[in-house]
MARLOMAR-582783 format. One record per residue (C-alpha): residue in one letter; x, y, z. Coordinates in steps of 0.02 Angstrom, whole numbers, padded with zeros to 5 digits, always signed. Example, Ala and Ser with C-alpha at 12.3 -4.5 7.8 and 13.67 -1.06 7.14 Angstrom:
% residues 2
A+00615-00225+00390S+00684-00053+00357
***
This chain:
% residues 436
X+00000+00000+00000X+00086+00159-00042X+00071+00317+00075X-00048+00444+00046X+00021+00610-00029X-00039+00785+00040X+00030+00952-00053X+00082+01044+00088X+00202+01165-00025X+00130+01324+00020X+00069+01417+00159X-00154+01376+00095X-00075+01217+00091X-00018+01240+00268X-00184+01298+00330X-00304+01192+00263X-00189+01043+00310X-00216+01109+00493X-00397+01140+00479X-00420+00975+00427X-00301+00868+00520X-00196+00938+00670X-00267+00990+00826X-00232+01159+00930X-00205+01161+01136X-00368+01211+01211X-00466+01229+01035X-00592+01116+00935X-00580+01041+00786X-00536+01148+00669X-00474+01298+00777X-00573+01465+00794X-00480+01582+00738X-00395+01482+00607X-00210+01471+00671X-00106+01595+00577X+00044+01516+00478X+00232+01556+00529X+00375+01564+00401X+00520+01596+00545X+00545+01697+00718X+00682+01821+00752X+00695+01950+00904X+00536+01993+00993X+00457+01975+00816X+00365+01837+00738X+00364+01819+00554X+00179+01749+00446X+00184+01684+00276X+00091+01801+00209X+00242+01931+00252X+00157+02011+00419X+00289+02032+00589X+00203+02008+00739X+00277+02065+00905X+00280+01926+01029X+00177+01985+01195X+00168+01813+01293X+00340+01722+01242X+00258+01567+01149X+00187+01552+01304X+00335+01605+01444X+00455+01511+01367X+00564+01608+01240X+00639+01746+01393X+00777+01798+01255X+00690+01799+01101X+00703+01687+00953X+00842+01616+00876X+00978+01682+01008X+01131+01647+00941X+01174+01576+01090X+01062+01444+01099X+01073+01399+00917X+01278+01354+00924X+01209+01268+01108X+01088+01148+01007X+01214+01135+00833X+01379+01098+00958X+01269+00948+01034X+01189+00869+00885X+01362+00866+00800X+01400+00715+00943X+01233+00678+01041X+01065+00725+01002X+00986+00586+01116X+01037+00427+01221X+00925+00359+01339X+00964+00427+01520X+00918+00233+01600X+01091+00179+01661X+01207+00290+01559X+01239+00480+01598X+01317+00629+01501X+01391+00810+01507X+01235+00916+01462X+01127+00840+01620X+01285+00861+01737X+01314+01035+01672X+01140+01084+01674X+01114+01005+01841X+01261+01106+01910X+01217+01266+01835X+01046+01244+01909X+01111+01187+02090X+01211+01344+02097X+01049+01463+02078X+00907+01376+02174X+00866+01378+02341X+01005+01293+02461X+00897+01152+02523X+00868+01059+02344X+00986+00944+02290X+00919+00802+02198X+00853+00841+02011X+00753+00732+01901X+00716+00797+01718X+00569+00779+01638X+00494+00827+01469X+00363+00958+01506X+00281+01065+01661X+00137+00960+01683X+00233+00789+01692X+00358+00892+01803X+00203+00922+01925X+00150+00731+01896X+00327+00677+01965X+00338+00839+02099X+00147+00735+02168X+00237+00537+02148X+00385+00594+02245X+00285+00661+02398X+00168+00497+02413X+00339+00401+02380X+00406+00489+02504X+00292+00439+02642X+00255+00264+02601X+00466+00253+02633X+00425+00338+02791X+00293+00206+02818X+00141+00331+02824X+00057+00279+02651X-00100+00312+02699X-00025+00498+02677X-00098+00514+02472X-00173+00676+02475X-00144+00858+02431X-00184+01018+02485X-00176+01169+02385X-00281+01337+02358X-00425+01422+02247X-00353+01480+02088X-00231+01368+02041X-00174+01276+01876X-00041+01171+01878X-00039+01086+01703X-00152+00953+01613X-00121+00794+01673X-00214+00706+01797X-00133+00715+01950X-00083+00900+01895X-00274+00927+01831X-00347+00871+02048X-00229+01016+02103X-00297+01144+01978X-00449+01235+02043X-00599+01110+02049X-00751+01246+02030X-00673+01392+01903X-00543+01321+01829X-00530+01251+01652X-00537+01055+01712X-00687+01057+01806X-00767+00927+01672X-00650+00816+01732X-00748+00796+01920X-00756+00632+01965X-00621+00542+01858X-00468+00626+01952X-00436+00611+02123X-00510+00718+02252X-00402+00859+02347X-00395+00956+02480X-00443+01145+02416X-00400+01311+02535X-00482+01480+02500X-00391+01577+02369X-00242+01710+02442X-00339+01875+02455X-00204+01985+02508X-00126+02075+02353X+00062+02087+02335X+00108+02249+02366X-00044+02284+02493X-00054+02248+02685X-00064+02087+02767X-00218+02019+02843X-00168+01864+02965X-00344+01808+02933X-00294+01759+02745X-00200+01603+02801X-00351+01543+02907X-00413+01432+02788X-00258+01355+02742X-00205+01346+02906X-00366+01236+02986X-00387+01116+02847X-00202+01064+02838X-00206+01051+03028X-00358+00932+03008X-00323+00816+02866X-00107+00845+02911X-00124+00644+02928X-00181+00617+02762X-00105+00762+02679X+00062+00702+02568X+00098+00886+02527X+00041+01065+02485X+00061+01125+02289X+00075+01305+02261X+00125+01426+02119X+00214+01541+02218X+00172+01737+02213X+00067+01715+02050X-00089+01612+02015X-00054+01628+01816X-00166+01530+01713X-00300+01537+01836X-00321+01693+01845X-00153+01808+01842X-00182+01838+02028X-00024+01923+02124X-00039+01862+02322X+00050+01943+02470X+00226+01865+02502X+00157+01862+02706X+00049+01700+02633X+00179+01600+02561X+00274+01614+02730X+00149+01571+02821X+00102+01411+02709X+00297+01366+02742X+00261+01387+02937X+00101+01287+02938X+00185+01133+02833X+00331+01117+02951X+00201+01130+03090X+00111+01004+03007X+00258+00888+02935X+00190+00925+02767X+00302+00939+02608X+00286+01082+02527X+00293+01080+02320X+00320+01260+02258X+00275+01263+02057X+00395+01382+01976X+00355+01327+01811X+00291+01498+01746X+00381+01630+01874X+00540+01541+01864X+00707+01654+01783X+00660+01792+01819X+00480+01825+01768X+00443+01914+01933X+00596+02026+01946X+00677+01877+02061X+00749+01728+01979X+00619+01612+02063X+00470+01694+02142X+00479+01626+02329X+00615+01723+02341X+00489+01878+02389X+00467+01762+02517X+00622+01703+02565X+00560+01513+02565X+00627+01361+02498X+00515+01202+02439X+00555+01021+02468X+00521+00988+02300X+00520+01117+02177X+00460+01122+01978X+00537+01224+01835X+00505+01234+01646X+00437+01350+01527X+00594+01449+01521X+00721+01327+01545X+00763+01302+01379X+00728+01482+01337X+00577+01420+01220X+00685+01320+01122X+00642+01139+01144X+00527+01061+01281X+00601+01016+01459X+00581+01039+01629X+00648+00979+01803X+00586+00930+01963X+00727+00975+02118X+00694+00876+02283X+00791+00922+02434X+00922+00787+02509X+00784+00724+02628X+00649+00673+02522X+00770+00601+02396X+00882+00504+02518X+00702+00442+02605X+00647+00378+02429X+00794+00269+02387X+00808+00194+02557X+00658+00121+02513X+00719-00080+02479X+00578-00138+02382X+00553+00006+02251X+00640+00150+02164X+00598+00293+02124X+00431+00253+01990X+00448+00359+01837X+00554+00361+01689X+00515+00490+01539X+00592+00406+01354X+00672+00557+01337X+00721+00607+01518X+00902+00711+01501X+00882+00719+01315X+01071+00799+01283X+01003+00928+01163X+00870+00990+01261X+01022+00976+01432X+01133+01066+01311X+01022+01226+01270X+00955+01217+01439X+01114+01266+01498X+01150+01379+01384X+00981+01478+01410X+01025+01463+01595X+01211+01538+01576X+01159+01662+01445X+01013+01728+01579X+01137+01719+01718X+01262+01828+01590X+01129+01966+01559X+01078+02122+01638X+00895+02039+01665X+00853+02092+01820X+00862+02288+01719X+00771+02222+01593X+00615+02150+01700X+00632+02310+01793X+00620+02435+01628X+00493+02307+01573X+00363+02329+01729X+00393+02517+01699X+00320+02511+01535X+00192+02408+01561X+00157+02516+01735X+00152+02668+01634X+00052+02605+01498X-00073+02491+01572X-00121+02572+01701X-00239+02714+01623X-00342+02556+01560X-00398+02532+01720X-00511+02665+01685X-00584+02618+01524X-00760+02548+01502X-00773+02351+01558X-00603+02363+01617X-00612+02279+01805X-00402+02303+01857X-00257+02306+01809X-00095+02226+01897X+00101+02227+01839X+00235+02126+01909X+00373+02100+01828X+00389+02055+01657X+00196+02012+01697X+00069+02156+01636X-00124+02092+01687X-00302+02187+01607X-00455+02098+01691X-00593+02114+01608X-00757+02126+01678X-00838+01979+01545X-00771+01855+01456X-00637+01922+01294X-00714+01825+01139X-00519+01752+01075X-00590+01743+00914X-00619+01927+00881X-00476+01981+00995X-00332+01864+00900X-00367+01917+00738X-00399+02112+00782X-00230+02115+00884X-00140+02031+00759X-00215+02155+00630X-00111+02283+00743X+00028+02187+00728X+00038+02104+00880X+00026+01912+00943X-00069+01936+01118X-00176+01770+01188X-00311+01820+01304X-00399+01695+01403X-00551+01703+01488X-00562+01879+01545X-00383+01908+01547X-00289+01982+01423X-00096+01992+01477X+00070+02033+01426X+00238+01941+01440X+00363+01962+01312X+00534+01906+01300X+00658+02008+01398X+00768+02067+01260X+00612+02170+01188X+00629+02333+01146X+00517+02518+01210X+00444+02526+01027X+00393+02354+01020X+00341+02368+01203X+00224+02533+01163X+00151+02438+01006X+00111+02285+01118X+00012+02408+01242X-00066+02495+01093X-00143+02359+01050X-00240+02319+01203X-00278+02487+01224X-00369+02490+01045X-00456+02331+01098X-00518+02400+01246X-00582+02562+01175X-00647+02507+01036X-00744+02331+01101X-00650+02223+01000X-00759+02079+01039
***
């Protein structure tokens, strides 16, 4: 039987290909909008086939902190395929995972030592979840399955990931009844930057108290709820949560896969709060959007508790755990961060989106706005209709990705004022003009 043959030589070729045949994250079959073709990626700036730029506002989704095709990262990935683009990481070892692993050692929190890489953020919050139950049944409390977390969350796709994410508003609520049932504190009210209310932790505070003996760990993306919500939460709670878990002998799993390098204007966001996880998750921007990877860092404890265990190891195993090319540009997207002058450039960043966000908060259906960071936040007071807003941003030249009633801004960190003022244009048409 001989294949069948698709002409796929030009860019209608492209689309109605895709319309037909691939699926889009989050989006039916075919995808409203219709996904817009890309020739190539340089800079801030995203290149169609039809000859439009579009200037990248959300990073291909937090991932590409320097831009596209960074030097850097391209002789990273050309160096390593030249002697090792894969091997599998059961029983043999190489350079790019020990050189990652020590770059990453030397900037994260002083209590995690033990890494395991993974291929993507919700598999790292999969393993993160498997490590704490491990971790108990080697302690010999396995009836200790459960999590606790808060309101507001997402923490990836998954199934494990999916019980953590909020049950009741978030985007897996279908899914009640087939996942596992967790433990679910109100949502941090208390808005970074604002005063502390002690009262804020009282939720979180009684129910880990009274299910502590069932409770494996607490999951939290630290400082910012993103994809539920783009919520900023007072530092004072993440202390506090840190408090109550070593009251509790609770792990704590902090979920750094979207604030991690720097997004907040700290490398990884507990650092407002001066805590360290016993198991922490990074992705997104590991590889500086290049390839998919991320890592889940365990402190000595938990590790050394899960491979006293006689009977079993620790029980996951990714095909392509430690790829060497994704290790490799890892690395260099890790050195090359390390290198810059980010921390100016997340600073000049949340001045520009201060500056120009913040008269939207005046505008007509406009409920707040919120900056931190490379992060730039307009909450809307109904849903945004991604349909009309895609295509009418993009008309403007830009590549913005609302969701729900969100529509936000990160872009790389190497972006420049005018393509920072065109970005914030943008919105500000939408909003004014009702652009859905």
């Amino acid at each position: 039987m001989q294949p069948r043959r698709f002409d796929i030589s030009c860019a209608d070729d492209i689309a109605a290909f895709d319309r037909d045949h691939l699926w889009h994250p989050y989006a039916a079959l075919p995808s409203q909008p219709a996904p817009l073709v890309v020739e190539s990626a340089q800079g801030a700036r995203i290149r169609l086939a039809d000859g439009r730029e579009l200037v990248d506002g959300v990073s291909s989704w937090w991932t590409a902190i320097h831009g596209y095709r960074h030097p850097a990262l391209m002789e990273a990935a050309r160096a390593q395929m030249e002697d090792l683009a894969h091997v599998m990481f059961g029983g043999l070892t190489h350079k790019p995972a020990a050189e990652l692993g020590a770059l990453l050692l030397g900037i994260l929190p002083e209590p995690l030592k033990a890494i395991f890489y993974c291929d993507s953020g919700s598999v790292a919050v999969e393993v993160a979840i498997k490590m704490a139950i491990q971790y108990w049944e080697a302690r010999g409390r396995p009836e200790r399955k459960r999590l606790i977390t808060v309101r507001g969350g997402y923490h990836g796709d998954t199934f494990m990931a999916m019980s953590v994410c909020d049950p009741i508003d978030g985007m897996h609520a279908r899914f009640r009844g087939a996942i596992p049932a967790q433990i679910f504190a109100d949502a941090p009210r208390c808005r970074f930057g604002g005063s502390w209310d002690e009262a804020d932790i009282s939720s979180f505070e009684s129910l880990a108290a009274r299910h502590s003996d069932t409770i494996a760990a607490a999951i939290l993306e630290p400082i910012v709820q993103a994809a539920g919500g783009m919520r900023f939460y007072h530092p004072r709670y993440l202390e506090r949560v840190r408090e109550v878990c070593d009251r509790c002998n609770i792990l704590l799993i902090l979920d750094e896969i979207a604030t991690g390098f720097g997004r907040t204007g700290r490398l990884f966001a507990c650092e407002h709060a001066g805590v360290a996880p016993d198991i922490m998750c990074v992705g997104k921007a590991l590889t500086g959007g290049f390839i998919g990877m991320a890592a889940v860092i365990a402190t000595r404890e938990v590790a050394d508790a899960i491979s006293s265990a006689k009977d079993t190891p620790f029980m996951h195993g990714p095909t392509f755990m430690a790829n060497p090319l994704a290790c490799a540009v890892a690395a260099a997207s890790v050195r090359l961060l390390l290198e810059s002058p980010w921390r100016e450039r997340v600073r000049r960043i949340e001045e520009i989106l201060r500056t120009g966000l913040t008269p939207c908060a005046s505008m007509p259906g406009v409920k707040e706005v919120r900056v931190l960071g490379d992060i730039g936040v307009v909450e809307c007071e109904r849903l945004v209709d991604r349909t009309k807003a895609i295509p009418f941003f993009a008309e403007r030249g830009a590549w913005i990705r609302p969701f729900d009633n969100i529509i936000y801004l990160m872009p790389p960190y190497i972006i420049d004022e005018e393509d920072m003022n065109l970005l914030i244009d943008a919105v500000t048409a939408a909003l004014r003009e009702g652009a859905w």
